[in-house]
N, C-alpha and C positions, 0 to 999 in steps of 0.2 A: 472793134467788138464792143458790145455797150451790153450790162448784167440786166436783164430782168429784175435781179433776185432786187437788187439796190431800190428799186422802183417802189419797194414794199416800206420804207419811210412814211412815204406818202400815207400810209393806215396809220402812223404813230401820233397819239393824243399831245403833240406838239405847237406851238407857231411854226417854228423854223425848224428845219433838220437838212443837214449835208453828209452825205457818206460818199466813200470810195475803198477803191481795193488793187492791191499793186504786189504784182508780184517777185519773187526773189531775183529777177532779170532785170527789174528797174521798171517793166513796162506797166503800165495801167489798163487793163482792161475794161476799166467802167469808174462812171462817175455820178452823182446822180445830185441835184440840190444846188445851194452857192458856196460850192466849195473856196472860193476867195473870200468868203464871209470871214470874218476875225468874230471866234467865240470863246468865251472864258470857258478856260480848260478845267479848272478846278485839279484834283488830283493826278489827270493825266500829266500836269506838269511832273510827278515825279519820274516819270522815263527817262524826261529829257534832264534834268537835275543829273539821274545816277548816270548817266552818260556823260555828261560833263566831268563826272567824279571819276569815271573808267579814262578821260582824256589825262586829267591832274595825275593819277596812276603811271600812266605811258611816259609823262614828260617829265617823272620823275619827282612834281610836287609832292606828292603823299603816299602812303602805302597801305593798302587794305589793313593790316595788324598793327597798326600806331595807334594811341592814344586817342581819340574821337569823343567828346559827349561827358554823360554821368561817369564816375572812376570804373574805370575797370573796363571802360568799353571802350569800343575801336570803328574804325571806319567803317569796317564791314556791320560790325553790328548796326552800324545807322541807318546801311543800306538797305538790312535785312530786315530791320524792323525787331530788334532782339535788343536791345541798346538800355530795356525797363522803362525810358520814359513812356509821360502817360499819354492818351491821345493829343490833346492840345493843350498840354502844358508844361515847362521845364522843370516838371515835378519826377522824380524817380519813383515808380510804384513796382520793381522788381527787380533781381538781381540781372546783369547782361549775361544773354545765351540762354535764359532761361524759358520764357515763354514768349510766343511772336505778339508782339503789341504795336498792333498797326498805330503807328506814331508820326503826326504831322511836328511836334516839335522839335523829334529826332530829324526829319531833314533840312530844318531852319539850323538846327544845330551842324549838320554836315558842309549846309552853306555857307556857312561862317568859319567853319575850318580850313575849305576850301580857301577860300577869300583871305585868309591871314597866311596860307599857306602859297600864297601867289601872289600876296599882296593888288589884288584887284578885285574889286568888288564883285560879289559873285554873278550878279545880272552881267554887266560887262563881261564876264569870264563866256560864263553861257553861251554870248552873244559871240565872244570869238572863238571858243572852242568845238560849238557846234553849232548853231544858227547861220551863220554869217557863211563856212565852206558849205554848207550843204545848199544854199541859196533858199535859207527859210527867212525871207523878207520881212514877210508878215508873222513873223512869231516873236515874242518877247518875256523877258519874267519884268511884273511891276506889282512885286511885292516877297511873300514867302515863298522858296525854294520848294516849300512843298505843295500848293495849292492856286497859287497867283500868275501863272501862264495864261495868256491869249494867241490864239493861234489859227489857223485853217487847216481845213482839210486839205488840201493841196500841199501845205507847209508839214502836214503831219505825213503823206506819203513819200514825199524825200525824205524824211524818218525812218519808215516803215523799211523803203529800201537799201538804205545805211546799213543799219540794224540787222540785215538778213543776208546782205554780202559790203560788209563792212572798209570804207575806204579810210578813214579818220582813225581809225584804232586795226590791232593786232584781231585777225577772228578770235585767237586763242582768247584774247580778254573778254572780245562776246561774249562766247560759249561759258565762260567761267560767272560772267554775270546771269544766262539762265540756268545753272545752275545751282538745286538747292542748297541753299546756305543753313545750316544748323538744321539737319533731316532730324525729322519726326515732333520736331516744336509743336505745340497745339496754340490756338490763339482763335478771336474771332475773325472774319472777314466782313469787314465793313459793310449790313446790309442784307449778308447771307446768313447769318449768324457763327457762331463754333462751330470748330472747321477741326480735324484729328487725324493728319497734319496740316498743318493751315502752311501748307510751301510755300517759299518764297526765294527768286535768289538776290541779284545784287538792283535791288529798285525795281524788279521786274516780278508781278505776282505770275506765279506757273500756276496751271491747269490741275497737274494730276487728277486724281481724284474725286476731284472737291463738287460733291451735292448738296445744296441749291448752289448755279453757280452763275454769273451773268456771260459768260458762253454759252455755246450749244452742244444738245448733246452728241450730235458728230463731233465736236470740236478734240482732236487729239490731246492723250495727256500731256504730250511736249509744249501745246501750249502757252504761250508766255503773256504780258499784256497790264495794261492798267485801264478801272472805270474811274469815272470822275462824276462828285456827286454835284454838278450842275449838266450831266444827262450827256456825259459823254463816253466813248473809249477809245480803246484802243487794242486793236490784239493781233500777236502775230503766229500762223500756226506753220512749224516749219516740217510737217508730215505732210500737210494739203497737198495730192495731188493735181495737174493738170492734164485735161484730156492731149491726146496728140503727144502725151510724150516730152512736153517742150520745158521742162525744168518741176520743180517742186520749188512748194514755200509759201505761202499766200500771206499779206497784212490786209487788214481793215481798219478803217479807222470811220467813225460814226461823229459829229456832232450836231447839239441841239440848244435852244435856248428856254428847255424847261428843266429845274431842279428834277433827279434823279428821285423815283418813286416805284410804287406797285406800277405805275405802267410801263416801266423799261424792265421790271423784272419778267412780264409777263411778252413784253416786247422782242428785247434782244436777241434768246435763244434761236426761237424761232429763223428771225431774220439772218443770223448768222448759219443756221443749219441750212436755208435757204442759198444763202452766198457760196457755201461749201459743197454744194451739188452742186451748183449751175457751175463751179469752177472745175 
């Protein structure tokens, strides 16, 4: 079976664009572009970051409520993005729990905990906690834990389907990472502007609500997912039906080699409301 909907790339004011979509059964129904292309992921690396930090979790390294970051905050808060640092810098601009402050320093910071917490470098940690079992070859971190990933589309749908029937971790630890973390936080979202709740749970931005949003507007509040400002995402909606009856669950994963702009905000939805019906 091969999507039409994926075909619609092809219209996006790009060079290069690879997409795919894989459902909660493992299986892929469509693929469309060079999906073994290796493309800097930019922010979508934090998925795979707080999955690595839900692995440290299970194996008993660290625990959500320990110590993590500026005083007073904790692992979760670095997940969640509630931690006070500021966006790119190891500067504190709020008290932790208090507003969601989408923070690339806060998960440089989590990488580092991790990594003293295992004593193994957090790239290496990555690589065997979750790259390396899920046979994502071609993905790697070569740089900050929150922004510095390269990877494929291919590499990001054994992701997709991890993530939505989970072999490496407990589901209950899943479900607890999409779930929101500190309900009712307000914060901007990177792109869309102030967002009143700006949700978010453990490294995973959710849906609910949220208008302008770079989902679509079928896309369920359930929701979960990361964009990447070098024109990528990812998202996984765990309501998507399939026709026939044959499971629920749907992931996408999209990337590109143009910086993220008004044309992906005007792109995306669409393309994603498209995926959503033909599935």
């Amino acid at each position: 079976m091969s999507l039409q909907s994926l075909a619609l790339i092809e219209n996006w004011p790009v060079p290069v664009a690879a997409a795919g979509v894989v459902r909660a059964d493992g299986t892929v129904p469509g693929t469309h572009g060079p999906v073994d292309r290796r493309f800097p992921l930019a922010s979508v690396t934090k998925p795979l970051t707080a999955y690595a930090a839900l692995v440290a979790y299970e194996e008993g390294a660290i625990e959500f409520d320990e110590p993590a970051g500026p005083t007073g905050s904790t692992v979760r808060h670095l997940l969640a993005h509630t931690s006070g640092l500021a966006f790119d810098e190891h500067r504190v601009t709020a008290p932790p729990g208090e507003r969601r402050l989408y923070s690339n320093a806060g998960f440089e910071q989590l990488g580092d905990h991790i990594a003293k917490a295992t004593d193994i470098p957090f790239a290496e940690y990555l690589r065997q906690a979750v790259l390396e079992p899920l046979g994502m070859t071609s993905t790697s971190l070569e740089g900050s834990p929150a922004k510095d990933g390269v990877s494929t589309v291919a590499d990001l749908l054994r992701f997709a389907a991890e993530i939505q029937a989970p072999r490496l971790l407990d589901p209950r630890t899943v479900a607890e990472a999409m779930t929101v973390q500190y309900p009712g936080t307000k914060g901007v979202l990177p792109g869309y502007g102030h967002q009143n709740p700006n949700d978010w749970g453990l490294g995973f931005e959710i849906r609910d609500a949220k208008s302008p949003h770079w989902t679509g507007s079928s896309s369920s509040p359930r929701t979960f997912g990361h964009f990447g400002q070098s024109g990528t995402f990812l998202w996984i909606d765990p309501d998507a039906g399939w026709a026939g009856g044959n499971g629920t669950g749907v992931a996408c994963a999209a990337l590109t080699d143009r910086a993220f702009g008004p044309w992906a905000i005007e792109a995306w939805p669409p393309f994603t409301d498209a995926v959503l019906a033909e599935v």
